[in-house]
LOTI-120719 format. One line per 3 residues: number of its first residue (from 0); for each residue y, z, x negated of C-alpha. Coordinates in nm, 2 decimals. Example, Ala and Ser with C-alpha at 12.3 -4.5 7.8 and 13.67 -1.06 7.14 Angstrom:
<recs>
0	-0.45:0.78:-1.23 | -0.11:0.71:-1.37
</recs>
This chain:
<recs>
0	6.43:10.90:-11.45 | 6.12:10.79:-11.25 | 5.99:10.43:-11.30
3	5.70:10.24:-11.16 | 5.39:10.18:-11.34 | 5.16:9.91:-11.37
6	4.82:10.00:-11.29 | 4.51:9.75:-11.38 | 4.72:9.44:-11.31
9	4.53:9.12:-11.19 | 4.62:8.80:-11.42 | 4.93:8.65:-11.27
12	4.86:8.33:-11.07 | 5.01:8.01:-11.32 | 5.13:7.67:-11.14
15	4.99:7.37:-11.21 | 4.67:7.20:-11.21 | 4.46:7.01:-10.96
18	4.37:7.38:-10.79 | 4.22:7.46:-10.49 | 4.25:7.76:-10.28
21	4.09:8.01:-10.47 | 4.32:7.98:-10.76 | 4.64:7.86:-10.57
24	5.00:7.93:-10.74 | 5.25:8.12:-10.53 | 5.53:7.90:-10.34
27	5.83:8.08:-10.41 | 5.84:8.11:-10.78 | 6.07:8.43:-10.78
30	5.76:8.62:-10.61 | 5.54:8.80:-10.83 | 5.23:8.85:-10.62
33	4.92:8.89:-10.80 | 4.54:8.91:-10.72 | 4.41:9.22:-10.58
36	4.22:9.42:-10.83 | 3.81:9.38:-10.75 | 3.85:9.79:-10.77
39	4.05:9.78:-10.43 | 3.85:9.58:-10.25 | 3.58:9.83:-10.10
42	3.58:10.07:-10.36 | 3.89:10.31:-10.25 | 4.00:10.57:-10.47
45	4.15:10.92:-10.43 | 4.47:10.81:-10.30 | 4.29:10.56:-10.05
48	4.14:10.86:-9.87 | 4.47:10.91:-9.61 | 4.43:10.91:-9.22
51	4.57:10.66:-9.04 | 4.57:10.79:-8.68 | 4.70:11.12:-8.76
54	4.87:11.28:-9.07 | 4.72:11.63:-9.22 | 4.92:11.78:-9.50
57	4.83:12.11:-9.66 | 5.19:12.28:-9.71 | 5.27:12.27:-10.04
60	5.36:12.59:-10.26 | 5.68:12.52:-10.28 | 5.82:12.23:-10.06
63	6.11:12.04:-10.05 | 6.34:12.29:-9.86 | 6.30:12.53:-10.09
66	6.37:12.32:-10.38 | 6.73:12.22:-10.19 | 6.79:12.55:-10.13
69	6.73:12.70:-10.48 | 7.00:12.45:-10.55 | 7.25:12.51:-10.29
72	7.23:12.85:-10.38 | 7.30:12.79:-10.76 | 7.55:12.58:-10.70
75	7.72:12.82:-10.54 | 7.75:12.99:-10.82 | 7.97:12.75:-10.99
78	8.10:12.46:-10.77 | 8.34:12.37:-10.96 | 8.14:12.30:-11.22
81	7.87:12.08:-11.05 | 8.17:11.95:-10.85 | 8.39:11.84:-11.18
84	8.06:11.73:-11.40 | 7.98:11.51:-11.09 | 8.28:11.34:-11.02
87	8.38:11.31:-11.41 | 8.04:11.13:-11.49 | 8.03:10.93:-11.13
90	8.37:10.80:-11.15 | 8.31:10.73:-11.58 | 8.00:10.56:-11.47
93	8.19:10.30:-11.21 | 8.49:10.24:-11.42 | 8.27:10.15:-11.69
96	8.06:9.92:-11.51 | 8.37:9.82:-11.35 | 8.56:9.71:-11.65
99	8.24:9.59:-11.87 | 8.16:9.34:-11.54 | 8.53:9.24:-11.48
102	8.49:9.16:-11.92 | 8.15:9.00:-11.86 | 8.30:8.81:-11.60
105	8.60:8.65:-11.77 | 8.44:8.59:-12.08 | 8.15:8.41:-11.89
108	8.45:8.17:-11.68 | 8.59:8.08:-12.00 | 8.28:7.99:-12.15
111	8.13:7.77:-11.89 | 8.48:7.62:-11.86 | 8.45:7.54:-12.21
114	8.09:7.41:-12.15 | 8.15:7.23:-11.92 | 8.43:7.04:-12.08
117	8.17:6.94:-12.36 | 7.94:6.80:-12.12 | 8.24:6.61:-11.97
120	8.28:6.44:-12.28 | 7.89:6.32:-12.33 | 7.89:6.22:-12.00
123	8.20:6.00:-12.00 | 8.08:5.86:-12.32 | 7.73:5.77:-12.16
126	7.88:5.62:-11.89 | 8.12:5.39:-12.12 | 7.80:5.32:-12.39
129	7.59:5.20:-12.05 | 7.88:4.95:-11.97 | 7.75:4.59:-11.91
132	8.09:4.44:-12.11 | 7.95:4.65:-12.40 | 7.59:4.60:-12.44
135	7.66:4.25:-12.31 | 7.95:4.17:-12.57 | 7.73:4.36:-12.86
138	7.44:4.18:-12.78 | 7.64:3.82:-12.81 | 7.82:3.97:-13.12
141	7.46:4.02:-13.28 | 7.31:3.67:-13.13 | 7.64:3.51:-13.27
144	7.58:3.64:-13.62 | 7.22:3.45:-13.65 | 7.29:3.15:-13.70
147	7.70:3.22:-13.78 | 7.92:3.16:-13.48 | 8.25:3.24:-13.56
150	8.43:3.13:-13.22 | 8.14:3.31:-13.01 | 8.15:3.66:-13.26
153	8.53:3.64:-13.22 | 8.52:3.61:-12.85 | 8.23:3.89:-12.81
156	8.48:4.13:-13.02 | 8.78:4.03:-12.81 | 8.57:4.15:-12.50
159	8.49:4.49:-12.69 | 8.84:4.57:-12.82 | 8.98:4.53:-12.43
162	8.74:4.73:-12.32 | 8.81:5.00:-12.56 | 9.17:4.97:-12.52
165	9.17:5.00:-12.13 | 8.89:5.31:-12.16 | 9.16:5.47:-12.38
168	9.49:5.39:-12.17 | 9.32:5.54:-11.86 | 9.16:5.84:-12.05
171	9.46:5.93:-12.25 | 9.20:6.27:-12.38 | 8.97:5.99:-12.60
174	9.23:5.99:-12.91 | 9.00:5.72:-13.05 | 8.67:5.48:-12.99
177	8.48:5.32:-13.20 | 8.17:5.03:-13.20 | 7.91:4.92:-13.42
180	7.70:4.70:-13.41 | 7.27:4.78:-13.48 | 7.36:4.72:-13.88
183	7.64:4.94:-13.90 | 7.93:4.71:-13.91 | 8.22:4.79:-13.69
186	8.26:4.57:-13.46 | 8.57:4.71:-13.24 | 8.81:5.04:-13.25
189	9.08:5.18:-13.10 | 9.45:5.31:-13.29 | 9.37:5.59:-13.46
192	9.54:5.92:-13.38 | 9.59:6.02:-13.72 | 9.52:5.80:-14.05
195	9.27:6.07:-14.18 | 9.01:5.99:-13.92 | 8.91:5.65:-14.04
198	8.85:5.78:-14.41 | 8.67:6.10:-14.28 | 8.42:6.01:-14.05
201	8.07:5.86:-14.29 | 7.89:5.55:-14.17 | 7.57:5.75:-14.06
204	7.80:6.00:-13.84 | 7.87:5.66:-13.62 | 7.49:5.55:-13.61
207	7.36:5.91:-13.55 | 7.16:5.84:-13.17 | 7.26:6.08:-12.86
210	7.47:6.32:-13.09 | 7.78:6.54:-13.10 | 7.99:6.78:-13.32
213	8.33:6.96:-13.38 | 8.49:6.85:-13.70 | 8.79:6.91:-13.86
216	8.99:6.62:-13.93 | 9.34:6.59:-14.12 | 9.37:6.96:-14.03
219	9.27:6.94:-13.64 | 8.96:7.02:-13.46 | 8.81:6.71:-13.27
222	8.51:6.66:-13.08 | 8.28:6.36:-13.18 | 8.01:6.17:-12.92
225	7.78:5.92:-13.02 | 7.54:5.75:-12.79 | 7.33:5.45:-12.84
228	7.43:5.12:-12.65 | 7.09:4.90:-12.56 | 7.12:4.56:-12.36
231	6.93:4.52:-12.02 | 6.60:4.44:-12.25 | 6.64:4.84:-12.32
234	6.69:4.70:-12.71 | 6.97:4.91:-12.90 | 7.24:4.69:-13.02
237	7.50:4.95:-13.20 | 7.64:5.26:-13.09 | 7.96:5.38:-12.90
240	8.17:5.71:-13.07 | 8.43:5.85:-12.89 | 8.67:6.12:-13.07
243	8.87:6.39:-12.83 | 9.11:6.68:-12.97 | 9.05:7.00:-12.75
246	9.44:7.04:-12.58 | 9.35:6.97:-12.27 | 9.03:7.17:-12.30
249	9.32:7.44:-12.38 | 9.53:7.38:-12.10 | 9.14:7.42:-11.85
252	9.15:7.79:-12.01 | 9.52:7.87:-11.92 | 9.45:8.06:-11.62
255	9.21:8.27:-11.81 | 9.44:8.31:-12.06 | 9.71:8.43:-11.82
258	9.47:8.68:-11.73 | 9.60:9.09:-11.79 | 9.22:9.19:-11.78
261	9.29:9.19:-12.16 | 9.36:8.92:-12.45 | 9.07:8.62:-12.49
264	9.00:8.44:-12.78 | 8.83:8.15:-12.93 | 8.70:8.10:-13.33
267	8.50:7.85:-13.48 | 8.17:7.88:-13.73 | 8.42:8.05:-13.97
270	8.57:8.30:-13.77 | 8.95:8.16:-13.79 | 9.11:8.17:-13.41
273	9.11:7.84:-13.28 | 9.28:7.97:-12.95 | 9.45:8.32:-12.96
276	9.66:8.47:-12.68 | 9.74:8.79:-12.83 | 10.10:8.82:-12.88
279	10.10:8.92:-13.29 | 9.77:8.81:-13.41 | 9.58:9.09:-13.73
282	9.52:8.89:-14.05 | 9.24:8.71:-14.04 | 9.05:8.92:-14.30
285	9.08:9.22:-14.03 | 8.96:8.98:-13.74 | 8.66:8.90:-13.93
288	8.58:9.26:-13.97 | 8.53:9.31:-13.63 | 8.18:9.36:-13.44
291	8.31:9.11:-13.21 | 8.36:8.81:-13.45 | 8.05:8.93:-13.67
294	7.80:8.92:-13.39 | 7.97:8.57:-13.27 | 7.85:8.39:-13.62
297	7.56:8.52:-13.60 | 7.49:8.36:-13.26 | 7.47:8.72:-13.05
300	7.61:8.71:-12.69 | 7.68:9.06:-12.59 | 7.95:9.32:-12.49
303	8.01:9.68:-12.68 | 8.27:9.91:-12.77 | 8.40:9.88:-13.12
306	8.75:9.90:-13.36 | 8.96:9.57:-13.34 | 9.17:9.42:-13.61
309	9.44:9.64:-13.54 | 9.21:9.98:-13.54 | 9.22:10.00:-13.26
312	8.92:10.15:-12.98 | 8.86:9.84:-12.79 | 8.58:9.71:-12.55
315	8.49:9.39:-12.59 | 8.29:9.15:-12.44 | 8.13:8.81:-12.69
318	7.95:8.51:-12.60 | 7.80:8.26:-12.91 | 7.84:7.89:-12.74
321	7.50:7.77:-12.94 | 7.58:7.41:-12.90 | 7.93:7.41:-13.08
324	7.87:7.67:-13.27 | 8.20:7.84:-13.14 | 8.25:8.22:-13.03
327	8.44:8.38:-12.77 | 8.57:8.73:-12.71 | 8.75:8.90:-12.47
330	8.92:9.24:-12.53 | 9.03:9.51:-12.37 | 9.19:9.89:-12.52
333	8.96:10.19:-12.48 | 9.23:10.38:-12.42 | 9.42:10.13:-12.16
336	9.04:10.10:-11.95 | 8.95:10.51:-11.94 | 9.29:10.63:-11.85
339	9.18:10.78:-11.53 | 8.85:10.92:-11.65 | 8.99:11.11:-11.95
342	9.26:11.27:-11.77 | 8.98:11.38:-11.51 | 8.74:11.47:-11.78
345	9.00:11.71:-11.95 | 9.08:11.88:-11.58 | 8.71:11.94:-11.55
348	8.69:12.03:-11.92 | 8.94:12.33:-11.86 | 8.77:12.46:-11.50
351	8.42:12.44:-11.61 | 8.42:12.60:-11.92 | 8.27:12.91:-11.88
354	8.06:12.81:-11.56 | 7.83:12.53:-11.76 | 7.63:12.82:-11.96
357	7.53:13.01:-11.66 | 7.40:12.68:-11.44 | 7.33:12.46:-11.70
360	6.92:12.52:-11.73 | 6.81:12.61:-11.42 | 6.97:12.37:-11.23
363	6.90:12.07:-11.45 | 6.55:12.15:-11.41 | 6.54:12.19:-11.04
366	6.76:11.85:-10.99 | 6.52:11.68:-11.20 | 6.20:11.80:-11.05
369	6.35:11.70:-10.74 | 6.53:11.37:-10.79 | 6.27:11.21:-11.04
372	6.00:11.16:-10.80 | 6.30:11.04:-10.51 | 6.34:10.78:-10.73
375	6.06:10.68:-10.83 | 6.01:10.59:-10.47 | 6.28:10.45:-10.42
378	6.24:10.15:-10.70 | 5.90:10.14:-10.55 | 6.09:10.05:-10.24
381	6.33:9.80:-10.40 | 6.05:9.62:-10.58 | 5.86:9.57:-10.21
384	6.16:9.48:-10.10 | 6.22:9.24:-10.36 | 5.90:9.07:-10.29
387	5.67:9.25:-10.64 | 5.36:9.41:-10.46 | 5.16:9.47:-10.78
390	5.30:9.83:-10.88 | 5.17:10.13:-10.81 | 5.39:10.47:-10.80
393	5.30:10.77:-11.03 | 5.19:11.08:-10.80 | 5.35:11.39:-10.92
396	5.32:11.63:-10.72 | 5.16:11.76:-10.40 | 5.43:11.80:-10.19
399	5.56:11.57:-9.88 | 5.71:11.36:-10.16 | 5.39:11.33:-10.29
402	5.18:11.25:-9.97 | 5.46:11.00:-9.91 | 5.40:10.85:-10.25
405	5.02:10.81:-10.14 | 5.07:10.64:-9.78 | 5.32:10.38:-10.00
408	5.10:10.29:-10.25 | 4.86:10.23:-9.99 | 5.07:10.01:-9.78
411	5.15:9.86:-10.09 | 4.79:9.75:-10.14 | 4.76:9.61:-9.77
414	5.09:9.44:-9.78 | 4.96:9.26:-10.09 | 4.63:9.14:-9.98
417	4.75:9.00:-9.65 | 5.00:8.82:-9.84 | 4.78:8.67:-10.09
420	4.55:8.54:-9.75 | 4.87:8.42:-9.59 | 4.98:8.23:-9.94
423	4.66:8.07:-9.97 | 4.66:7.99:-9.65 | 5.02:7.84:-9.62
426	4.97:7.60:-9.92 | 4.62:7.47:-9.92 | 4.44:7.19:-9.72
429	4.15:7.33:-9.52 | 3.91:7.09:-9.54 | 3.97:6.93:-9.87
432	4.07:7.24:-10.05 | 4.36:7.05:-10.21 | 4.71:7.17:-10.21
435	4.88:7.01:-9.84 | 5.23:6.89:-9.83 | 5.48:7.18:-9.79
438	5.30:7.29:-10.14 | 5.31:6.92:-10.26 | 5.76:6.90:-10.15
441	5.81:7.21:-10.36 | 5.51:7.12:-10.72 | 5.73:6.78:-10.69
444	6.07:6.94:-10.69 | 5.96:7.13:-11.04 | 5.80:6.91:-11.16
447	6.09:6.70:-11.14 | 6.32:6.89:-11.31 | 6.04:6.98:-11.56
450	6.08:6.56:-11.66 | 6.47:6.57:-11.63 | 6.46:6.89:-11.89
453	6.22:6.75:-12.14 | 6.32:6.41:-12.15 | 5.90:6.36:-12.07
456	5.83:6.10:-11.77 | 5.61:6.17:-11.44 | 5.41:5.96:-11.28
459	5.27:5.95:-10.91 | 4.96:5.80:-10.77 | 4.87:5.73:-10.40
462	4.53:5.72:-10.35 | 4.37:5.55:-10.08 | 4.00:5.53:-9.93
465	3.90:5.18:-9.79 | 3.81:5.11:-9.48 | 3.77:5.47:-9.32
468	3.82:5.40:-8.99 | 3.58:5.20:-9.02 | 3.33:5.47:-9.21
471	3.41:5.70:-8.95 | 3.30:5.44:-8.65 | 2.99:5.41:-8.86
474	2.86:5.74:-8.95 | 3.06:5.95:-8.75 | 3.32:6.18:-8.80
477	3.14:6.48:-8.93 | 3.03:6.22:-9.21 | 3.38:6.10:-9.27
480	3.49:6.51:-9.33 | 3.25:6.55:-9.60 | 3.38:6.25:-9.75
483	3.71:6.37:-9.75 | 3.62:6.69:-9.88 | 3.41:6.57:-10.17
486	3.75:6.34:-10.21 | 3.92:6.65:-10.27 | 3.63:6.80:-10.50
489	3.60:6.47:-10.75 | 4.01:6.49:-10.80 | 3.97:6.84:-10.91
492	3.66:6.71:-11.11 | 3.81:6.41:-11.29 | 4.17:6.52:-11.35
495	4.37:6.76:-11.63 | 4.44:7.13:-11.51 | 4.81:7.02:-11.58
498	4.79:6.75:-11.25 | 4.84:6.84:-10.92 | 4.65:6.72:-10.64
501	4.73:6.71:-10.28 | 4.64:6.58:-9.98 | 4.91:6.37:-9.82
504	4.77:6.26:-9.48 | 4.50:6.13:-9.27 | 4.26:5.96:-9.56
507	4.56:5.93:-9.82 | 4.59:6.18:-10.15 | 4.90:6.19:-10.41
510	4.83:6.29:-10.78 | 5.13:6.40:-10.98 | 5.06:6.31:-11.35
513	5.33:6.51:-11.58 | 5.40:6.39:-11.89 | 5.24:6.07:-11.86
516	5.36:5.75:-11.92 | 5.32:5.42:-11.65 | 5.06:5.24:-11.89
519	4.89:5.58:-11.92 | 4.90:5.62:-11.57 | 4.72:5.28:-11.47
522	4.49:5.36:-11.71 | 4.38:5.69:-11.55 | 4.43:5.54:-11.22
525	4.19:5.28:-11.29 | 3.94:5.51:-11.45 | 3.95:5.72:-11.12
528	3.86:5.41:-10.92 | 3.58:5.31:-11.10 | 3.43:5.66:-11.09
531	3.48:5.69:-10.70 | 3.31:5.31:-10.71 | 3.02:5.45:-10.86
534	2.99:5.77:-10.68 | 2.86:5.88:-10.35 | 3.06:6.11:-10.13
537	2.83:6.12:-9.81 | 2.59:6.35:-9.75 | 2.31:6.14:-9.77
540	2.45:5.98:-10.08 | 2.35:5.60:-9.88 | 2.74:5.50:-9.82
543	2.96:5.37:-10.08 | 3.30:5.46:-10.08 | 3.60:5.32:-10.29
546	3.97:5.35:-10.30 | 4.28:5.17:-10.35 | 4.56:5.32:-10.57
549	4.93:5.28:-10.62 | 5.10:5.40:-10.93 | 5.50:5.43:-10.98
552	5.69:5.65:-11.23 | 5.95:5.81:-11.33 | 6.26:5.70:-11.44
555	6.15:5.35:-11.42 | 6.06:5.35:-11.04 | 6.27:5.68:-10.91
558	6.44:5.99:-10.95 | 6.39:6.19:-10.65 | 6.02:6.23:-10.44
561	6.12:6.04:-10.15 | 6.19:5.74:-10.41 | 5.88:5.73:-10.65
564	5.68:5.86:-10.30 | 5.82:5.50:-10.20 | 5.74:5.32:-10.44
567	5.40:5.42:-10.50 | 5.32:5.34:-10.15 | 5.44:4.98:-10.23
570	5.19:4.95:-10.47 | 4.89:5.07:-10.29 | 5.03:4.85:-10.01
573	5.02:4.58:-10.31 | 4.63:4.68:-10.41 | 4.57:4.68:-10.02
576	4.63:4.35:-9.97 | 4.48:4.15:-10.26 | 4.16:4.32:-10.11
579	4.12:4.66:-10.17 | 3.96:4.86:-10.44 | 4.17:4.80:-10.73
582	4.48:4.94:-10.90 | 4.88:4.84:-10.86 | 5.16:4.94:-11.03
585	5.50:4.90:-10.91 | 5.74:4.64:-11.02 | 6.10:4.66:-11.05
588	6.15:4.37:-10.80 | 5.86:4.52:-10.55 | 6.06:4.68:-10.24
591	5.97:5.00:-10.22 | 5.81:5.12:-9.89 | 6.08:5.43:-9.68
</recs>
């Protein structure tokens, strides 16, 4: 049917960078609003050329009314026909969606269920590897072994096995826990739940850093977690493996399993079932022949209608958890899910048998002609709506759908350049140029969780001018604008296009600095005051100017804007007060400032 098309798109506006406002990023992310093309701005084209105080139309050859009545008038012919066809395909149509959504939906549960029951696990055993008692024990263990200390090595593992004892009694799940020290040698451990496990599992499974697997293990499945212990140096000193069988992940599924929105299934990297609750199972070699199970290991998420193990016409829905390497698959008959439809299908088959020949042409021909460019309009409509300006609708034809077509692709245009004014507007600083603070809240929200995803630290400088109160008395406020404005100019000058600058208040700035490290961060910092030292940001180029700056980062200093915001202040409070124009970087011990 009728879709939109894209018609000299303008390059989509990126985030990041120390940008000002003539290449400023959108603040809602899920917006797509792009640049107007240099081709609309004073240079209209056909379809710009519409009145807007009063609406002209030539009438069309053949307009709309006539359209609906040539097909009232062949459907008269045959209404049972367009009646059956309709209803069969309409009610087909919403019972599939219907039943491929209700699938979707339970094999989606079920998975993040069993996600999130992984994640469970790593966290518990990050929490219990962070433990004071172990890193503290572990590190006396390791301190007792150089020079020997028998009664201090023997008290340290004493500490450890309690520990592990207790974490086990109150999480009965954790069927066994083991500790080694930074050589390798096992230090404490927990009963084993079956005898098998301490033969199994090798050495450089236990010293493996941050990782986790599904292994089989004197016949059961169990889940491994290994995480690094370090003392309060950040030093590693052994590593912490917890072992967990998957029953009571089982018993979390029951209530999908219960389910009669048919059977639901979990196999491992082989295909065999580890979780089945179909009452008589196919052989495995059958179950493996399925396009269920083969698109599982190959790590394909989907849903499709295929032949189960039994031969039967099934739809089934399929989801590959990557990080286990598991598959699961929910099923549900054919024949069970289109009852209603194929009953109403054969009614319609019978009525409309001799009708379809005789309507069949001419009125798909009319219905499309008048229905494709409807709906072409309409997603034009639903893409406004949805916030994407940049698309323009095909015209095709010259009828009142047509001239509608035109008047919305022109509003389309004026909706989009006011909005890119009003965007500009709404997240830039006017006289620096520099992103202001609503844009700043939401670059250090995402840039944020851009750090907590990669693992890659974020750092945060305040920067301050000296004495501007005191400029200002001097040269006059007029003076003290340009200097703020060539502030914002020699950020945009002197930093990576992956910073963002902003101006925070009054004569203070913040620079976000992703992927940068505290010791990288000074460094930069101090680089940036020198160069302001050395420059001259009046317009006479006769005052000097020079800043003060307070560095913090994350993890070390905070996790959330409010906190690193806090702690950077600290430090420029810090650089403020052993005299100005110099670099501080927060301490641990250094209250931060909010």
């Amino acid at each position: 049917m009728g879709h939109l098309q894209w018609r000299n798109p303008a390059p989509a506006i990126a985030f990041g960078g120390p940008l000002i406002a003539s290449s400023l990023a959108p603040s809602e992310p899920s917006l797509r609003v792009e640049p107007m093309d240099p081709q609309h701005q004073g240079s209209p084209t056909d379809s710009d050329n519409i009145p807007t105080s009063a609406f002209t139309l030539k009438r069309p050859s053949m307009d709309i009314r006539a359209k609906v009545l040539s097909v009232v008038v062949l459907s008269a012919l045959a209404p049972a026909l367009l009646v059956g066809v309709a209803s069969y395909l309409t009610s087909r149509e919403i019972l599939i969606e219907k039943v491929n959504n209700q699938l979707e939906g339970r094999a989606t549960t079920a998975t993040e269920q069993v996600n999130q029951w992984f994640r469970e696990r790593a966290l518990d055993t990050e929490i219990f590897a962070n433990s004071f008692i172990v890193s503290d024990s572990l590190r006396r263990w390791d301190a007792a072994k150089n020079p020997p200390n028998t009664m201090s090595a023997a008290d340290a593992k004493a500490k450890l096995q309690e520990y592990l004892d207790q974490v086990q009694n109150r999480y009965p799940l954790y069927r066994e826990l083991f500790l080694v020290d930074r050589r390798g040698t096992l230090v404490a451990k927990t009963k084993p739940f079956m005898e098998a496990v301490e033969k199994e599992i090798a050495p450089e499974l236990l010293m493996s850093n941050g990782d986790t697997s599904l292994q089989r293990l004197g016949g059961k499945l169990v889940f491994h977690v290994r995480r690094e212990v370090r003392d309060t140096s950040e030093e590693p000193v052994g590593t912490l493996v917890t072992v967990s069988d998957l029953s009571e992940l089982w018993s979390r599924l029951g209530a999908e399993l219960r389910s009669d929105m048919g059977t639901l299934r979990i196999i491992d990297a082989s295909g065999e079932p580890l979780f089945d609750n179909r009452q008589r199972p196919p052989d495995l070699a059958s179950d493996l022949a399925t396009l269920g199970v083969q698109e599982c290991l190959r790590g394909k998420s989907g849903i499709a209608e295929y032949t189960d193990g039994y031969g039967r016409s099934v739809l089934g829905a399929y989801q590959f958890l990557k990080p286990h390497r598991l598959g699961l698959i929910v099923e549900m008959q054919s024949e069970e899910a289109f009852a209603a439809v194929i009953r109403l299908r054969d009614l319609n088959l019978l009525i409309s048998a001799l009708a379809v020949f005789l309507v069949a042409g001419v009125g798909y021909g009319l219905v499309v002609s008048l229905t494709r460019p409807i709906e072409a309009l309409i997603e034009g409509a639903k893409a406004v709506a949805r916030g994407d300006l940049s698309g323009e609708i095909p015209i095709a034809s010259t009828d009142e759908i047509g001239y509608l077509t035109k008047v919305f692709n022109r509003m389309t245009r004026a909706l989009k350049e006011t909005h890119s004014d009003l965007q500009q507007k709404s997240s830039t600083d006017e006289l620096t140029g520099l992103f202001n603070r609503r844009f700043l809240a939401k670059a250090f929200g995402m840039e944020l969780s851009r750090s907590e995803r990669s693992g890659k630290p974020l750092s945060v400088l305040m920067v301050d001018i000296d004495h501007f109160k005191a400029f200002n008395d001097r040269f006059g406020h007029p003076e003290g604008d340009t200097v703020l404005r060539n502030t914002g100019a020699f950020l945009v000058k002197h930093l990576r296009s992956t910073d963002v600058a902003a101006r925070y208040g009054g004569e203070e700035f913040i620079v976000l600095l992703p992927s940068t490290g505290k010791t990288e961060a000074g460094k930069k910092a101090e680089t940036l005051r020198k160069a302001f030292a050395s420059a001259r940001l009046n317009s006479d180029g006769d005052a000097k100017v020079t800043v003060s700056i307070g560095v913090a980062s994350m993890p070390d200093d905070g996790l959330t804007e409010h906190e690193l915001v806090g702690a950077a202040d600290a430090a420029l409070y810090v650089a403020k007060r052993k005299g100005r124009n110099r670099v501080a970087i927060f301490e641990v011990a250094q209250p931060a400032v909010g």
